[in-house]
N, C-alpha and C positions, 0 to 999 in steps of 0.2 A: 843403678837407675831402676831395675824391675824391681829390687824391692823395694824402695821408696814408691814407687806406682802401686805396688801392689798393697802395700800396710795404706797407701791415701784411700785406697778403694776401700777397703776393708772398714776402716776406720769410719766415713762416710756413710757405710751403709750400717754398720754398729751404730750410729748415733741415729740414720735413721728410725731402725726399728725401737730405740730405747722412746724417742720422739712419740710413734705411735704409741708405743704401751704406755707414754702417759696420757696420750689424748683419750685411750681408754680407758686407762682409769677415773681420771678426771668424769670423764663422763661425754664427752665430745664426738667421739666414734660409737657410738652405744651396737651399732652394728658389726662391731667385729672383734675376733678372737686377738687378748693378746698372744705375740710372739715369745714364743721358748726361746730359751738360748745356751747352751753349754759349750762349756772351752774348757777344753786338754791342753796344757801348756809343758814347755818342754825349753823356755827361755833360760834357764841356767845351762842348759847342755849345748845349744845354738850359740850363744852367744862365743863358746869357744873356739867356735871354726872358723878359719878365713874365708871370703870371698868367694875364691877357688872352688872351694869346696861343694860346693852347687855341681857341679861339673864331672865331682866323682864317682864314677859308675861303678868301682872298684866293691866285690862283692864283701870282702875282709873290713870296708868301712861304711856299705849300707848295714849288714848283718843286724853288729851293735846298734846300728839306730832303728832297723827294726824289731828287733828285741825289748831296746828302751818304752818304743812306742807301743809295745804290747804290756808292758808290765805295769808303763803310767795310765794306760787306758783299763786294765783289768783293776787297778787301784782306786782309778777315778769311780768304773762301778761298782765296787764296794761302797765307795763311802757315799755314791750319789743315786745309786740306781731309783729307788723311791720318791725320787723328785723329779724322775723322766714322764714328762705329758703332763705333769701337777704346776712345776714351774721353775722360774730358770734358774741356773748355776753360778749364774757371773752376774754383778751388777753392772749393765751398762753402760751405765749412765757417769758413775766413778772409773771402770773399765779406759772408757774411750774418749770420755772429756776431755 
């Protein structure tokens, strides 16, 4: 149930800011900065845990995931770092539609 609440939020608010940045573009908000947006994903490795798994405090099974999440995040800036404050990473509009 929390994550279903929590991807509704998420998703909700990803569509909003996609919404403004086209009102901005468009020409509509002429007063405001579009929204950056970048996402580190990790959906192939999540997708394998059960439920439970939330719950694991067990340092031998965060480790590996904090390892994963440094190596996809040091990856991610490599290949993105030059488009940090220029503009966003994710389309999301295709993203969260």
């Amino acid at each position: 149930m929390q994550e279903i609440s929590f991807n509704t939020v998420l998703i909700r608010e990803m569509r909003a800011v996609a919404l403004r940045n086209k009102r901005i573009d468009d020409g509509i908000m002429t007063e405001r900065k579009r929204m950056l947006v970048h996402v580190i994903e990790a959906e192939d490795l999540i997708r394998e845990f059960v439920a439970s798994s939330r719950l694991n405090g067990d340092w031998d099974f965060l480790l590996p995931l904090f390892n994963n999440g440094r190596e996809r995040a040091d990856n991610w800036l490599k290949a993105n770092f030059d488009r940090i404050g220029v503009e966003s990473t994710v389309d999301l509009e295709e993203k969260y539609s």
